[in-house]
Structures are given as C-alpha cells and as structure tokens.
N, C-alpha and C positions, 0 to 999 in steps of 0.2 A: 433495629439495625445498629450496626456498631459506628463508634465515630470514625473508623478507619474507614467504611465503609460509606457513609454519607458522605465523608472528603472526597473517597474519589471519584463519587457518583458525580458531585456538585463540578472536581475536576473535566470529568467527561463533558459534562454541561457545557462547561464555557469554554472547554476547546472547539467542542463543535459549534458552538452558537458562532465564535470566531472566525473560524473556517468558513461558514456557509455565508454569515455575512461579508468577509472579505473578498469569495468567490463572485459573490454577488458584485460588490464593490468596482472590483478590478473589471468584471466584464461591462457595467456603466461609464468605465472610466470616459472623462468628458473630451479626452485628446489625443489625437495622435502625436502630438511635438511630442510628449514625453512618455514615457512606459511607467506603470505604478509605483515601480522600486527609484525610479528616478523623480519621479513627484517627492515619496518619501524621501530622500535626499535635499530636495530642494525646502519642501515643510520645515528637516530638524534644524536646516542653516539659517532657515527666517526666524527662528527662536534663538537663535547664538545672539551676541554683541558683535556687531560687525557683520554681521551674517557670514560669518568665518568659521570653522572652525579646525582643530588636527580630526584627520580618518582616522586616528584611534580612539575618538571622542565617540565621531561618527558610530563608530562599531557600538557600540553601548547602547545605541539607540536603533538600529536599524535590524532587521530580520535576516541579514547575511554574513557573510563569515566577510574577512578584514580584506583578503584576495580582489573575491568578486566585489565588495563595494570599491576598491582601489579599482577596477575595470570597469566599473559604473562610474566613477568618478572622471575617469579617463577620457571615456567615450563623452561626458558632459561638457568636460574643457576642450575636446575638437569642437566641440559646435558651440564656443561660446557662452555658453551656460553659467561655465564655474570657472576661474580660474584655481592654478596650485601653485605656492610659496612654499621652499625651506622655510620651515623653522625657526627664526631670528634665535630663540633663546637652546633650540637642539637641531644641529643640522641633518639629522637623521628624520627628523618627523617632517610629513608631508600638513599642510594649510591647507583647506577647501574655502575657497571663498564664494558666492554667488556673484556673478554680473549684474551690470545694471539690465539687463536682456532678462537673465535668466529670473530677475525678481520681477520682471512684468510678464513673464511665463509662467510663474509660479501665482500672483496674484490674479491672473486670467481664469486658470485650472482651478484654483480653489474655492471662489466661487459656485462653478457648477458642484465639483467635489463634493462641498460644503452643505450643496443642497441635495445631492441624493444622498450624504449622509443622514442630512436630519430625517428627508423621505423613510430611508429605508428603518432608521434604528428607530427616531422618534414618530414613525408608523407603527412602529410597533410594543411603543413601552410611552406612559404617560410623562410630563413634567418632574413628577415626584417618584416614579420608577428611575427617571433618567442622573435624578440627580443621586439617587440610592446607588442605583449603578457605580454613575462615578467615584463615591465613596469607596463602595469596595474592591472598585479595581485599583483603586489608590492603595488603599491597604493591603491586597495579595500584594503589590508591586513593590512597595518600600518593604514589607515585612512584619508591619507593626496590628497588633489587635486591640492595642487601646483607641484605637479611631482619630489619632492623633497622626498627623502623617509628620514621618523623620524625614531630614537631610537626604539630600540623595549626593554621590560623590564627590560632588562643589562645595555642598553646605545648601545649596537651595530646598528649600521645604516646596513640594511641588501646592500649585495654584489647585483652588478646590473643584475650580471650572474648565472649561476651553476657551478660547480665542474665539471660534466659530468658524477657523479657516483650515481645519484639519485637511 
C-alpha cells in the first residue's frame, strides 16, 4: 500500500473515530443549562489568563465559524454566563469573559463531562494507548514529526497531558 494511501486510510480513521465519539459525547451530555458548543466555549476561557479572552482567539479553538460563535457568545452573556468588553488596546475586537456564575457552571458540567470522557475513551484504549494517543494528536495538531511539539500562535508549547476537566 502506498503512503498516500495509508495517510488517508489512517485520515479516515480518526475522523470517524472523532465523530462517533463525539456523537456519543454530546448525547451524554451531563446538562441542560448549557448546549455542547457552549460548554466548549466555557472549557477554552477556563484555560485563558483571566478566563477572558478576544472571539478571534476563540475562533482558533473552537469547531465554528467566527458568526455563529459571536451568537453563542451572545446568547451566554443574556444569561449571565459570559460577559463582552471592547478591546482596551483595539476598539474593534470584542473580549469574552466568563462570570463568576458561569465558572461554577462550567466546573459543575465538567466534572460529570470529565467522566464520561474517561468512560468512554479510556473504555476503550489502555493508559499507555491513552498517552500514545495524546502524543500524536499533538503532533497532527502543531505539524511537527519529530515528536517535539512547537509553539502554537502565543509561543505556548502545548502541555503533554490534560487538566482532566475537558
């Protein structure tokens, strides 16, 4: 089999594996207060400094176009969740912040999250699969094949592990 061929065999792989465990994911989800894509919103701002950050940041991390997360973001700051600030240093870019509310909703959620994550992934792949894992989806992610993982657009070299609060 050629290597173009294994690549995309392997690509196929883990789109579906992706898919069917986040199908999964999302139907466990442990809460009504928040919808999945709004959880993910809340997770990438518990990892900022401040638990702040600009929606164009946002974008970079999250699985929707810049629009729809600006109307996710929206709908979070009617209820509280999140506030939004201009810019201090560009009056054009919008600030997401998390509430004090919204960060005892997010740490509620994560929790159970947390645990049908381990259920389901580490149901089904050992310690040392888990930690293989992480490695290479670090490295499809940054780009690098020497096993080194680079910089990602801050300058942060990403952590080898997780939190446990995905």
């Amino acid at each position: 089999m050629s290597d173009t061929a294994v690549a995309v065999g392997a690509w196929e792989s883990l789109f579906r594996a992706q898919v069917t465990v986040m199908r999964e994911l999302n139907a466990r989800f442990p809460t009504d207060e928040i919808s999945f894509n709004e959880y993910d919103v809340l997770f990438n701002l518990s990892n900022q400094p401040g638990r702040s950050a600009r929606i164009r940041d946002l974008t970079r991390h999250l699985l929707l176009t810049q629009p729809s997360i600006s109307r996710l973001v929206d709908r979070l700051a009617s209820r509280g969740i999140v506030e939004k600030h201009s810019d201090p240093g560009d009056g054009r870019g919008i600030i997401v912040s998390m509430t004090d509310e919204g960060s005892a909703l997010y740490r509620r959620t994560a929790v159970s999250h947390a645990a049908a994550i381990a259920e389901r992934v580490g149901g089904s792949l050992d310690h040392d699969e888990l930690v293989a894992l992480t490695d290479l989806c670090t490295r499809l992610r940054v780009g690098s094949s020497d096993g080194d993982p680079e910089p990602d657009d801050e300058g942060a070299v990403p952590a080898p592990g997780t939190d446990g609060t995905a």
